[in-house]
N, C-alpha and C positions, 0 to 999 in steps of 0.2 A: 504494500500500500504506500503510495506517496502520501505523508503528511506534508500539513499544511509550514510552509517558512516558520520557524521559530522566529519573534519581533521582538527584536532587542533594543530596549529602550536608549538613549544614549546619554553619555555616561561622565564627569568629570573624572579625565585621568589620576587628577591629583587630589581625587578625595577617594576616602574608602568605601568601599561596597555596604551597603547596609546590610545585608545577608550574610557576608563573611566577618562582618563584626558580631553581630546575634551568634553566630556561628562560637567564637571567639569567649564571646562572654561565657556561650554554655561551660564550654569545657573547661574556662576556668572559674566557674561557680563554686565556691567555700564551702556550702550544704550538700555536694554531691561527691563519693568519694572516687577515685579514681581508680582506672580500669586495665590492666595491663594484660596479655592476652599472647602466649607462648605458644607461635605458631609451626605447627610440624606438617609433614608432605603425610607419614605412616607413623603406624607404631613405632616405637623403640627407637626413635631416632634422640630420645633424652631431654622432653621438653620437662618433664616432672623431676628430671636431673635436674638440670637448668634454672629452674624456677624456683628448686630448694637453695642453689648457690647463691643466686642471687635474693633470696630473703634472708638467707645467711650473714653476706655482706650488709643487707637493711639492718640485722638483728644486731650486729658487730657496733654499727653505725648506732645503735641509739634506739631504733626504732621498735616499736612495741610490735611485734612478730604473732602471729598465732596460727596455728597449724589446723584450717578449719576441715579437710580432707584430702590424703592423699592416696591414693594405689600404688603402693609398690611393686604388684603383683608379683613379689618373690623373689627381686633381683632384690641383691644383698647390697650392692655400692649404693643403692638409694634409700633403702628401709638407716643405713649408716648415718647417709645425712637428715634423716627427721630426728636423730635422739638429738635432743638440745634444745627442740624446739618445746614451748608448751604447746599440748596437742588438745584440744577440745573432743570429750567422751563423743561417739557417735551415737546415734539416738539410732534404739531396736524397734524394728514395723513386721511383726508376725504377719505372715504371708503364707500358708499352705502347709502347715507342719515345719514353716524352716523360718527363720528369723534372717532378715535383712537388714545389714549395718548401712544409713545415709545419713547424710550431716545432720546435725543438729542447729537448726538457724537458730531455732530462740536461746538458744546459750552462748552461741556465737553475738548475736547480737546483745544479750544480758552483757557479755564478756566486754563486747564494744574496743576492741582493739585497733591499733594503728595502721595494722594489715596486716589478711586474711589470705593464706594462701587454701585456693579451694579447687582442687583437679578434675578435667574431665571435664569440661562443660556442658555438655551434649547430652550427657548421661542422664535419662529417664528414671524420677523417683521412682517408688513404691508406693504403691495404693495408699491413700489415706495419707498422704503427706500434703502440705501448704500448697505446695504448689506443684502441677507436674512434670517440670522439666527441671533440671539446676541449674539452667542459666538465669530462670527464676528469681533461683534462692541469689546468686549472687548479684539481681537487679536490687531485691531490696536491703543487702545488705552496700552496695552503692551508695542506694537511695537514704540510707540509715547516717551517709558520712562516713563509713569504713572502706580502704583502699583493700583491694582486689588483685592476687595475683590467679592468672587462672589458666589452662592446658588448653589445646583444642586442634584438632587433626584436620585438616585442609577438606577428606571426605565429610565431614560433617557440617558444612555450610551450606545453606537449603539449595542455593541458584545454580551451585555446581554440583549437587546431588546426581543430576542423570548425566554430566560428563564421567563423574567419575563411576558412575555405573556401566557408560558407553566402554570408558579402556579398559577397567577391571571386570566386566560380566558380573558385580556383587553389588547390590543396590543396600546401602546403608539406611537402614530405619532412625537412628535417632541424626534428626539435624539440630541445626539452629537459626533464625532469622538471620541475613545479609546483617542486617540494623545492629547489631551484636557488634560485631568489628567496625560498623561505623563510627560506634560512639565510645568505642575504646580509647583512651588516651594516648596508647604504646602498643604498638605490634612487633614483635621481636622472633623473627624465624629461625625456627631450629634446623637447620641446611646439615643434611649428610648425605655423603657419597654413595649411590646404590651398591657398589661392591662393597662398601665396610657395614650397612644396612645387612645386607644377606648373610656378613660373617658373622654379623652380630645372633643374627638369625640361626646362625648353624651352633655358633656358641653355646647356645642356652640362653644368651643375656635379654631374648623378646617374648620367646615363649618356653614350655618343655616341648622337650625333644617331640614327642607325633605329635603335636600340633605343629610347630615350627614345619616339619616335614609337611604335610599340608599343606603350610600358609606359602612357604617355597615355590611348591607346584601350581599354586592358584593364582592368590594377590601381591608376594613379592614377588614378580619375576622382576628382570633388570628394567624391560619397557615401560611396567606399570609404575614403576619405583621413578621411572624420567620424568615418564609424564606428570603424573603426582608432583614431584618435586619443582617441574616447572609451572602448575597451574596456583603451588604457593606462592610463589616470587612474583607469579603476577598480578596474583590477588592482593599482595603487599604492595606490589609497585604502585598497582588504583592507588590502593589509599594514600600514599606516600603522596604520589600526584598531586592528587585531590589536595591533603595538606597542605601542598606548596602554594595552590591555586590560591586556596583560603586565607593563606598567612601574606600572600604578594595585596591579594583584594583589600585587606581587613588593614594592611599598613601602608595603601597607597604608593607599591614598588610598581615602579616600572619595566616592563619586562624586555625583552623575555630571558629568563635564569635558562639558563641550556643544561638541565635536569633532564629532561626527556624531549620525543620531538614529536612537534605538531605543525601540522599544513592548513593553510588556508587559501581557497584558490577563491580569484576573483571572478564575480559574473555579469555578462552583462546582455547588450540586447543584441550582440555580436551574432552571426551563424556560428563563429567557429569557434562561439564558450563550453558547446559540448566536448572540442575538444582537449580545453581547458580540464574542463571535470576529469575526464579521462584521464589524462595524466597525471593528475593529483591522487586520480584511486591508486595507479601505477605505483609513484610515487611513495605513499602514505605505506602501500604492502612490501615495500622496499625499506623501508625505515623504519616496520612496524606501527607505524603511530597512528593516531585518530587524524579526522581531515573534516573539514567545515565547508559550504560552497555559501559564498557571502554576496550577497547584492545589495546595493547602498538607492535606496531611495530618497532624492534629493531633486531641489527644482526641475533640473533637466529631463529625468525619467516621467515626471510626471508630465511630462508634454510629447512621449511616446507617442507614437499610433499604436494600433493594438495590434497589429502583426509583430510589431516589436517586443511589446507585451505579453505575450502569448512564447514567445521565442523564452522570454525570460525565465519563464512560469515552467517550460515545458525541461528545461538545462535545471532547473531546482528537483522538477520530479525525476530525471536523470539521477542526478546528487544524491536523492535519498534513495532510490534500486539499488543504487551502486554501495550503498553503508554509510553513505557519511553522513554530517548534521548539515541542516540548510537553516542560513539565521538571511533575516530582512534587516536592514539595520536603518533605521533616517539619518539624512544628514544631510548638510548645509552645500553650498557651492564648489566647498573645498573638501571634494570626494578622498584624499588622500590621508586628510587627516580622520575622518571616520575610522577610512580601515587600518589605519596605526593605531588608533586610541583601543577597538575593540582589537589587535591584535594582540597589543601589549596584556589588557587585562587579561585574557584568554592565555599568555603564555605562547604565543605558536612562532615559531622561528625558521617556519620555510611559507615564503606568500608566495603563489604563483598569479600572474595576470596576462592576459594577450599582448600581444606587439604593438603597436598602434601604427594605422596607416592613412593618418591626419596628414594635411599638408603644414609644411611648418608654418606658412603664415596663421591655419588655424592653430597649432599650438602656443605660438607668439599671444594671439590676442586673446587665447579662454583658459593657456595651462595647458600641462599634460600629466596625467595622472599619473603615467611611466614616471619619466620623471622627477615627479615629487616624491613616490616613494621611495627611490632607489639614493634621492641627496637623503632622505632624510632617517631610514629606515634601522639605522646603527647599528645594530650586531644581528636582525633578521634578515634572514638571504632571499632575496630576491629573482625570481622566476620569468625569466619574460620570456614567454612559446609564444611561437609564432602562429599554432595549434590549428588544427584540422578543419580543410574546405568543407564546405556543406556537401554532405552525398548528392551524386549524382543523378539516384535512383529516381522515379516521380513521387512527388510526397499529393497526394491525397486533400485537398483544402475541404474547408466547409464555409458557406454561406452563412454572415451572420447580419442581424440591423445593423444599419449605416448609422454611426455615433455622432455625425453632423448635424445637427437640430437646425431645422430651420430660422432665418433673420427674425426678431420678434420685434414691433415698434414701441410695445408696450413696457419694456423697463428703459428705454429713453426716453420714452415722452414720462414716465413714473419721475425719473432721474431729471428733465429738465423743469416736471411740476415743482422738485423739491427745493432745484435751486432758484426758483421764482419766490416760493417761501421763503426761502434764506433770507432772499435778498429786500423781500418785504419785511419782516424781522431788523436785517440789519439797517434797516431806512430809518426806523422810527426810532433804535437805540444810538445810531451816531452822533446824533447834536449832544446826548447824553454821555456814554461813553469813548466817545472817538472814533476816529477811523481803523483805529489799531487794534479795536476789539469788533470792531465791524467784518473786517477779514477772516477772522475766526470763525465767526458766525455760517460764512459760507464754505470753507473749510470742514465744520463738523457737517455738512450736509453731503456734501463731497465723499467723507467718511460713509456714513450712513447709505449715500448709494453703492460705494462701492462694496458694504459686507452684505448688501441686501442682492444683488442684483450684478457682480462683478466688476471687471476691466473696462468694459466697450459703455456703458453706461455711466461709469465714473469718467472716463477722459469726456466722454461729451459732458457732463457735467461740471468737467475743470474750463473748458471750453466756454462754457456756457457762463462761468461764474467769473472768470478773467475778462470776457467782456463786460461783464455787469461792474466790476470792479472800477475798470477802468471809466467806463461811461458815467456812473455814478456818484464815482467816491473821489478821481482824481482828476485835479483842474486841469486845463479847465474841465466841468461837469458839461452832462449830457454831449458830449461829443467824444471821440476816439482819437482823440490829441489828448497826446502829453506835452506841455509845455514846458516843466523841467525836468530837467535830467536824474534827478535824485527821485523821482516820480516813476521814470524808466527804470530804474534799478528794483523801485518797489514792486513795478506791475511785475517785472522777471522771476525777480523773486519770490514775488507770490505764484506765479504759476508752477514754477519749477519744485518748490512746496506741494501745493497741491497735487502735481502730478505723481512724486514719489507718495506722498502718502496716499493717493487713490491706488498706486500699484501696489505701498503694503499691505493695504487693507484689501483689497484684493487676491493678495496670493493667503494672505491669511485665513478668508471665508473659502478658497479652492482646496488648502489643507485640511480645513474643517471638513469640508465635505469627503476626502478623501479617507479622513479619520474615520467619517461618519461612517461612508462604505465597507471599510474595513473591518468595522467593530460587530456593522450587520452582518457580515459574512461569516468571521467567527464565532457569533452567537450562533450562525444555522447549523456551521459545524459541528460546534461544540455541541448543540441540542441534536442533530442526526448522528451522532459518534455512541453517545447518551442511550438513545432509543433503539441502535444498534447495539448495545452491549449488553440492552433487557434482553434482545432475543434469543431463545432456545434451540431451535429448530430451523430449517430451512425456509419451510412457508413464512413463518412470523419476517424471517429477514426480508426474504422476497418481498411480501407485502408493505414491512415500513419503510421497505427503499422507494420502491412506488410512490406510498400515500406522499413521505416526506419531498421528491425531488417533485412530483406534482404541484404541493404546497406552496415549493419553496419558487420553483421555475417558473408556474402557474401555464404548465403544459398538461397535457395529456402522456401518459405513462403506461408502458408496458414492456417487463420483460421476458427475456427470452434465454433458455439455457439448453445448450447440448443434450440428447436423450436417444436411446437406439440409432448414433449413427446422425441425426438431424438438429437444429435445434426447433424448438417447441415454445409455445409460450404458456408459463408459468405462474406469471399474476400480471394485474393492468390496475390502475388507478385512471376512469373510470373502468371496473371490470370488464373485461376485453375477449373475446375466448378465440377468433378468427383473424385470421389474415389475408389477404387477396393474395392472388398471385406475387405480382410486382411487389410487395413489402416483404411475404415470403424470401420472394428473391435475393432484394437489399438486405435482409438479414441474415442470409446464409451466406452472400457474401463477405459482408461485415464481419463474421465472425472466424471465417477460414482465413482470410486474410489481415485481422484486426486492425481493419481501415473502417474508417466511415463510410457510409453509403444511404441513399435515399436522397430524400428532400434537400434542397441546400447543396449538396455532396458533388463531387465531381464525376462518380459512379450511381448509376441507378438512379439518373434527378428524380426518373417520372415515376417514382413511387410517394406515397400520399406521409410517409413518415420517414424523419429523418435516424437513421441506426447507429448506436456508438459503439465499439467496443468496451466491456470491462477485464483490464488486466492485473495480473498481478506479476510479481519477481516469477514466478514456473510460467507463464502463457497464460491465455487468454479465458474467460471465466464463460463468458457468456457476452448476450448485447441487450443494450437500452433501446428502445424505439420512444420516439418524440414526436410530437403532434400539438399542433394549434390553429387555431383558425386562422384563413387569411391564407393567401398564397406566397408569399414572402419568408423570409428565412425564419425560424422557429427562434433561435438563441440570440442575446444580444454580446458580442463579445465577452465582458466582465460576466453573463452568464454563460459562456461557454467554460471560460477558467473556474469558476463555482462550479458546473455539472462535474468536470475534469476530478475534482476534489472529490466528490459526492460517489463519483463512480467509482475510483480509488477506494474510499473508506468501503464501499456496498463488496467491492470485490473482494476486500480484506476479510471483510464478516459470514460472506460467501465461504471462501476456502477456509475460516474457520470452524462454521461448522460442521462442514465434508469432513475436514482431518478430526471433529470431536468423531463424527460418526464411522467414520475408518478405524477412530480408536476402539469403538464401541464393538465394532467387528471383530476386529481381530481378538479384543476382550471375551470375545462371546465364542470364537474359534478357539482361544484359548481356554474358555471354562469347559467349553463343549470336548477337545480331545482330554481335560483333566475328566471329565464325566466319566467319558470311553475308559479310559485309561481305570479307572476307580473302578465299573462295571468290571470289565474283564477282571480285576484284584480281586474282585467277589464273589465271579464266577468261578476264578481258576482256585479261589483256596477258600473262601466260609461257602460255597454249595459243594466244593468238593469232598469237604472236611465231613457234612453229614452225610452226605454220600458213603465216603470211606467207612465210614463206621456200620453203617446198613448195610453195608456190604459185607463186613465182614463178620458181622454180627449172623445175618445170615448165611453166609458159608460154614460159619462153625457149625450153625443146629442141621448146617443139611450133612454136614461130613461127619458129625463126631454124637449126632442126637442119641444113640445107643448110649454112647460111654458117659453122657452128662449127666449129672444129677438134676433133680427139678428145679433146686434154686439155681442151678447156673443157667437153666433155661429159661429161668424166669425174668431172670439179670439181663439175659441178651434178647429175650422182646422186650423185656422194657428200655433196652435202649435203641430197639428198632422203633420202637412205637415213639420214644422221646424224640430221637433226632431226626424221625419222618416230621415229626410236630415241627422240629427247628426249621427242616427243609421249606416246610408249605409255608412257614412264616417270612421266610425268604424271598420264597416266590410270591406269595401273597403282596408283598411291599414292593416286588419292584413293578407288579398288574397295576396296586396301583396308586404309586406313583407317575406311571405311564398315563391312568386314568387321570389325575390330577394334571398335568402337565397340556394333557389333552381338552381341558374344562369339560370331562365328561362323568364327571362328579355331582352330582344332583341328589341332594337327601329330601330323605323320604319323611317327614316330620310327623311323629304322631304322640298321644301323652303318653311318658314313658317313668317310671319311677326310679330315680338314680339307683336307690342303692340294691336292688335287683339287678340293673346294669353291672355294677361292682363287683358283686357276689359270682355272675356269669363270667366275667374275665376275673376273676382270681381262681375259677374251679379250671377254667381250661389250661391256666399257667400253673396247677397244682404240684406238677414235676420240677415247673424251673423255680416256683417261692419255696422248695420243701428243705433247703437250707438255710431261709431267713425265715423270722419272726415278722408275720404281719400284724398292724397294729390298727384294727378298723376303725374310724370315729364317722359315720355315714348317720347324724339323726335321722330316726325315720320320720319325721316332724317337718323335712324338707318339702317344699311345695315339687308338684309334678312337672315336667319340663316337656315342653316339644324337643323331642329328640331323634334320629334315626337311629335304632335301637343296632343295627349292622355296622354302624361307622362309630359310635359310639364305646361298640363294644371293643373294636380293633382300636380306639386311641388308647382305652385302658390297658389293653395285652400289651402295646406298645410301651406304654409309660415303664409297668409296670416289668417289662421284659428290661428296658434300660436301667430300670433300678438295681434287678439284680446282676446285672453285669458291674456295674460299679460299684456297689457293696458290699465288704467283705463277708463271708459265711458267718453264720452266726445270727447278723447284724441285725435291725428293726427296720420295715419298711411300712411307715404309715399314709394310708389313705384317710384324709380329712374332709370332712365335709360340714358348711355352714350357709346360712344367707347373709346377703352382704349388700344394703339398698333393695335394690328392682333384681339383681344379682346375687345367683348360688356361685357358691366357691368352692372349687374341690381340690385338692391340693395332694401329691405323689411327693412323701420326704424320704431320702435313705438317709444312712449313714456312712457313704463313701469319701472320700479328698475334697468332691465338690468340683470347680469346674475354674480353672484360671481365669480370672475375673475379665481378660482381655478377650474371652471366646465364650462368652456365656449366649452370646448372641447367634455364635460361628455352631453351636449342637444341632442348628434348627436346618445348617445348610445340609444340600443329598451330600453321600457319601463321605459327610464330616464325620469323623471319631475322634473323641478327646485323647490323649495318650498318656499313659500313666509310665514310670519309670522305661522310657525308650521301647515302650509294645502300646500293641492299638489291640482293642478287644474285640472279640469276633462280633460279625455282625456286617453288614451291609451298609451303616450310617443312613440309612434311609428312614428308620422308624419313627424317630423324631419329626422330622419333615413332613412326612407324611399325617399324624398325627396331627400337627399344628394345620395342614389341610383340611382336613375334616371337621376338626372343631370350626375353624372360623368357615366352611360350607354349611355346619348349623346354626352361624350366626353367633358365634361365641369366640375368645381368644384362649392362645396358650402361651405363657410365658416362664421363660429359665433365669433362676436365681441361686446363690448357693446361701445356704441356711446362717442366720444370724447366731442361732443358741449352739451354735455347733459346727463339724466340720460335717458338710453334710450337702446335695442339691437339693432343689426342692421346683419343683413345677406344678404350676398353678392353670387351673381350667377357671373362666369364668363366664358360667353360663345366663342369657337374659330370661328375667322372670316375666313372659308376658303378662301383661293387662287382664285375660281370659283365664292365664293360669295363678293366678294370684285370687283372685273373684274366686273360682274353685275352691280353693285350699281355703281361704275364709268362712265360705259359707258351703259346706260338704254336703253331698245329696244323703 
């Protein structure tokens, strides 16, 4: 998408930025404690070394030190240097049978020390803690006035998350905000060489030995360890920058410090400023550095025609395809110094600009821009290309209104009523105040036409008032003799007065208006950007692009986007659904060739609409069709450059959400072969598994039925008989989950009495509960329920089958039952681990299985799923929680007590 110019206001070199002073103040704020931030490529490169030595030297120094958490994880050189320090106790957060050690902020902060070394920023508390990150904990210990030293791995920065997932294939869950390093005080990088990295690695000194071996084969290889390593330095260099920017703004330096390097090319209404741009991208990827494409709006641009205009507009949306920043900047007659004062601020030490092929007599009499920057430009290098003719090829025009407004009589004859007024005004105050204040008089009226009504009505106005002056005011009067010479001097004088201030006030109401223009434009952007970022889907974008460029353009709107081969049209403002032939045409042109065509166009006039392409940086998106009435061109140029903008932002919002929906795809191809992938796990081993055993269960009574005793024959059908049960229950959940998946799920509602329901699936699970204690609480007191007594029955089998897979033998499995409002509640608790509080939600997905001690329990993961199916197809929910009084889950039915079955139960027949 080309955005629109960045407009930078202009600027006294020698005062400072207001921004980089706010900036300035933050960081040196007394109430806020300061942030220091030990930046590494990978593990073990020694930033938790590092951070100890240096609070070490703090501690040596005076400073009040305190050890708010560190990981040593084992290496012995650094568990060495904590003793010395005072270490703040870590606060214990029971978590699942195990106890988890994380800082203690309110003793850290009780403690209030002069600084806080705190490791690991990134790192994800434990449930029930303040806050759930530590970088958190270490904002409000900041914000408390305690300095902060703190670790943090280059993978754990949110923006470079999926680079470093792109070189390592490992996508890192805990990050941190950008904003984290930006408001850090001190960035200090822990720099080590990939080969001493890897030895360290083979050492023992990053991890034990088979994880190391692992980590070798995976994430340390030498390339990842480069890469990593260089994406720290340049995430330090930003900041580094940026500080520089800030401290040159904030102290009114002039630049540019040859710190780093930055290009800025000049644009103008030239053909060959594209190929200005060009060479500055060249350039910029040669030096590394960022590149700006700068246009200076100043009296002269503003008296462009609009072919020139257009030319300008079209070398900026170039600039921004290309990667770099496009800034507008205003400025006075003396274009040179514009782009020195914003170069300096900005820091950038290579300006490129074209050649110039003025005659010398014109750069005699108006300046040469070359020129003045190259006397004056001091330690910035200077670029003068001669830079690239216009391609040869045919470029494609489009017909716009002609921007010449016709001669109008009425603001001169406005302009010469007013200086009749003047001069009647000044008649009757001159015997009063003189002749000297008389002059004035017509003067400010001269003013007054000219902010009202411009140039051409102010000079006749001076015209007009220089006669009156003269004829009236100086002797002799009523005639156009001047009889002295100091009389002559005055009438000159007067006019040549007037005539300047009719032209400042003049250019002053064409700026205004220009402002005005301006300001309209960016409010319709900023309100279509806006309206575009509410939408979700394709149709919604499609149609705000419509309604909005209709609004804005006050055309007729319809687009059009590629579909089997053709394009097609998709939405219209007014809604549009056909095309004639010849618009057809023009659009299919239009969009294979990403020219305009139609109405206005050079291609296809004699179609009834004019077509634009929409592009982006990959090609071409689709096309706008335009329509108005009247046979004349559709756009006025300044609306051509606004559609231009419009179609840009519509094609951005286009391809973004194809790529959400492409993501969604492939999301869906990926859950869909995890599905496959799970099925088959559940085919080839929990149906084979009761298989095996019916099998062989049966082979024993058919080979060996003679030699058995009755109890061993008893034993092996009843484990034919159990694990046929297991089998059907298998197969039962994945029919239907299929059914469900299908919306071929339709309960049967009729009045059904829970705890009969209960009673029927605990007799059929009487094999799999005959190691747990069931502990029933079902009042019979319960009001009766619309239920389908067959789906009802299989969520209970299901619950109740999940319970005892994750309850140890022994254990108590209670079914509860109560009313609760309009609502019965029936509740499934065991007394198993419970469920890690981060996946309580994740039991409910197909072929999820929680995992206990590195095993997953038999079972298909479908039961759950399924269950919650059925209940909410009778109108009811299910949800997963792990138990408060205990260590234990507990899943909750909560079924609605209708209007009819409430009535019932109150008044019983």
């Amino acid at each position: 998408m080309s955005r629109p110019p960045k407009k930078v206001p202009p600027r006294d070199p020698d005062r400072p930025w207001p921004d980089a002073l706010l900036e300035a103040a933050r960081r040196e704020e007394g109430r806020r404690g300061r942030l220091k931030i030990f930046l590494g490529a990978a593990p073990g490169v020694g930033k938790t070394y590092e951070m100890l030595t240096v609070g070490r030297a703090r501690l040596r120094a005076g400073t009040d030190v305190v050890v708010g958490l560190v990981e040593a994880h084992g290496r012995a050189e650094t568990e060495a240097l904590v003793a010395g320090f005072e270490v703040v106790a870590r606060r214990a957060v029971p978590y699942h049978r195990t106890v988890l050690k994380e800082l203690d902020l309110d003793a850290l902060l009780a403690r209030r020390p002069g600084l806080a070394l705190v490791d690991e920023l990134a790192h994800t508390n434990a449930p029930g803690s303040r806050h759930p990150k530590r970088y958190q904990d270490v904002e409000e210990l900041l914000d408390a006035g305690i300095d902060v030293y703190t670790t943090l791995n280059i993978q754990h920065v949110e923006s470079l998350n999926d680079v470093v997932a792109q070189i390592t294939r490992i996508r890192v869950r805990e990050t941190v905000p950008d904003g984290i390093l930006d408001r850090a005080n001190d960035i200090e990088v822990i720099d080590l060489n990939p080969d001493d990295l890897i030895q360290r690695l083979k050492d023992g000194k990053v991890y034990v030995k088979a994880n190391a071996e692992r980590a070798l084969r995976h994430y340390f290889s030498r390339g990842n360890l480069t890469a990593l390593r260089e994406l720290a330095l340049r995430r330090t260099a930003d900041r580094v920058d940026d500080e520089l920017l800030n401290h040159m703004r904030a102290n009114a330096i002039a630049g540019p410090w040859g710190a780093g390097e930055r290009v800025l090319v000049c644009v103008s209404e030239d053909p060959r400023s594209a190929g200005l741009v060009r060479h500055a991208r060249r350039l910029a990827d040669r030096l590394h550095a960022p590149w700006t494409a700068l246009t200076v709006e100043g009296p002269r641009s503003l008296a462009l025609d609009e072919a020139a205009r257009d030319r300008i507009a079209d070398t900026l949306r170039l600039a921004d395809r290309l990667g770099g920043e496009t800034v507008t900047l205003p400025g006075g007659r003396r274009i040179a110094d514009s782009i020195l004062a914003h170069a300096r601020s900005a820091n950038v030490n290579h300006i490129i600009l074209g050649k110039s092929d003025r005659s010398p007599l014109f750069e005699l009499l108006n300046g040469s821009v070359v020129h003045d920057l190259v006397r004056r430009s001091g330690t910035i290098s200077i670029h003068v290309i001669a830079g690239e003719a216009a391609a040869p090829v045919p470029v494609t025009t489009v017909a716009t209104e002609p921007t010449k407004r016709p001669f109008e009589f009425v603001p001169y004859g406005v302009g010469l009523l007013a200086t009749a007024a003047s001069l009647a005004l000044a008649l009757v105050v001159e015997p009063y105040l003189g002749v000297e204040n008389a002059d004035l008089i017509l003067l400010t009226a001269i003013v007054a036409v000219a902010v009202r009504f411009g140039l051409g009505p102010s000079l006749a106005a001076v015209v007009a008032a220089s006669l009156s002056y003269n004829f009236f005011f100086l002797p002799p009067v009523y005639t156009l003799t001047i009889a002295d010479p100091t009389n002559i001097a005055a009438f000159l004088l007067f006019t040549v007065v007037a005539v300047v201030v009719s032209n400042l006030a003049s250019r002053s109401r064409r700026d205004a208006l220009v402002s005005q223009g301006r300001a309209r434009a960016t409010e319709r952007l900023y309100g279509f950007s806006r309206t575009l970022a509410g939408c979700g889907t394709l149709d919604d974008v499609l149609w705000a692009t419509s309604a909005q460029v209709a609004a804005i353009l006050k055309v007729r709107v319809v687009i059009l986007l590629p579909q089997d081969g053709a394009v097609t049209v998709r939405a219209g403002f007014p809604p549009e659904d056909t095309l004639d032939a010849a618009d057809l045409g023009a659009a299919t042109w239009a969009f294979d060739n990403e020219r305009p065509a139609g109405r206005g166009a050079d291609t296809l006039p004699g179609a009834r609409r004019l077509f634009l392409p929409m592009r982006t940086g990959r090609g071409g998106i689709g096309v706008i069709g335009l329509d108005a009435d009247g046979g004349g061109p559709i756009l006025s140029p300044e609306g051509r450059r606004l559609f231009d903008a419009l179609a840009d932002m519509a094609a951005l919002a286009i391809e973004r959400v194809r790529l959400v929906e492409s993501l969604d795809r492939a999301e869906r191809a990926a859950e869909t072969d995890r599905l496959r992938h799970a099925l088959l796990t559940s085919i080839s081993h929990d149906l084979r598994t009761p298989l095996a055993s019916v099998l062989g269960a049966a082979t024993t009574l058919r080979d060996l039925d003679d030699a058995l005793p009755r109890d061993a024959k008893a034993d092996l059908l009843e484990t034919i008989i159990a694990e046929s049960e297991r089998l059907n229950r298998f197969i039962v959940n994945l029919l239907d989950m299929t059914r469900l998946e299908a919306g071929a799920v339709a309960a049967s509602l009729t009045q059904q009495d829970l705890g009969e329901l209960v009673d029927t699936a605990l007799r059929r699970l009487g094999l799999t509960l005959a190691g747990h204690r069931v502990m029933l609480d079902v009042p019979a007191a319960l009001p009766a329920l619309r239920l389908d007594p067959v789906l009802f029955e299989q969520v209970m089998v299901n619950l109740l089958d999940n319970a005892a897979k994750y309850a140890p033998e022994g254990s108590a499995i209670t079914v509860a039952g109560s009313v609760e409002g309009e609502r019965v509640r029936l509740q499934i608790l065991d007394e198993g681990d419970g469920m890690p509080e981060a996946e309580v939600e994740r039991v409910f997905d197909k072929f999820y299985r929680v995992r206990k001690s590195d095993s997953v329990r038999a079972g298909t993961g479908l039961g759950l799923a399924i269950a919650r199916g059925f209940v909410e197809a009778m109108g009811g929910t299910l949800t997963a929680a792990n138990r408060r009084d205990r260590l234990g889950a507990a899943f909750t039915i909560l079924l609605p007590v209708l209007p009819s079955d409430r009535a019932k139960d109150d008044h019983p027949a």
